[in-house]
C-alpha positions in Angstrom: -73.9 -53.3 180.8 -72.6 -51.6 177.5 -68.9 -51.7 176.9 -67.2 -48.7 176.9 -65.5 -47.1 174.0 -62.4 -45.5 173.2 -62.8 -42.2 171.3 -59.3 -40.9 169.6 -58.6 -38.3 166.9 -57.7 -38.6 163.2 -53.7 -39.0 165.1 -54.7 -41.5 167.3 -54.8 -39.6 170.8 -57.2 -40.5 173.3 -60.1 -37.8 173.6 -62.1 -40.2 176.1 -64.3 -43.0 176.7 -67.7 -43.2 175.6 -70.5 -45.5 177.1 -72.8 -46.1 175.6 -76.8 -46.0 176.9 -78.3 -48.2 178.8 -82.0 -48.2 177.2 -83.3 -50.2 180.4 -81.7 -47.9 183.0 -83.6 -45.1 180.9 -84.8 -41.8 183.2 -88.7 -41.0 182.4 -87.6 -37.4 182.3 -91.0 -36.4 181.1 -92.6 -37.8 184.6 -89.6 -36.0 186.4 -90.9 -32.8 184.9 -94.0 -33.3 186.0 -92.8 -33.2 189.4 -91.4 -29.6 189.3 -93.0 -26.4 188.8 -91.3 -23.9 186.0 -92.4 -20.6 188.1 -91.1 -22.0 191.6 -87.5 -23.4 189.9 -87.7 -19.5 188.4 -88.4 -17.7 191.6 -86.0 -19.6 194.3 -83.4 -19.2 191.4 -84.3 -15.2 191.4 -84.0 -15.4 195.4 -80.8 -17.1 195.2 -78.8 -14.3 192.9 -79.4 -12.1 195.9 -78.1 -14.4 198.2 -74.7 -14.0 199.3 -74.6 -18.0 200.7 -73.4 -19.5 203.5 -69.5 -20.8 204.5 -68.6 -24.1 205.3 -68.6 -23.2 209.1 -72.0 -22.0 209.2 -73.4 -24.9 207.1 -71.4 -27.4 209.8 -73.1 -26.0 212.4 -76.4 -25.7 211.4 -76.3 -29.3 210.8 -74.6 -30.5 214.3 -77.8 -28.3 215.5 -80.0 -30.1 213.5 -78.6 -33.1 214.8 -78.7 -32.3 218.7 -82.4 -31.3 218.6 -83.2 -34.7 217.4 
């Protein structure tokens, strides 16, 4: 596993940590993409501006619903 770095400015105050890369924990992102289509990822993002969402109530018990009908 790569070490992780300390990044700091010219004054010496800590900014963060870097890590760096793992090249054998790599994603393929180019076979990723291939698993997606552009024009569906557009339209469902479209759809979603005009949806007002749900609460946290209504997502809770949509799932306990879920889970009784199993």
């Amino acid at each position: 596993m790569p070490q992780q770095i300390e990044v700091r400015d010219s004054g010496g105050k800590l900014l963060g940590y870097f890590i760096p890369a793992d090249p054998d924990a790599a994603v393929p992102y180019a076979k990723l993409r291939k698993l997606f289509d552009r024009d569906e990822l557009k339209k469902r993002k479209k759809r979603a501006r005009n949806d007002p969402g749900r609460t946290l109530d209504q997502i809770m018990d949509r799932l306990h619903r879920r889970e009784k009908d199993r």
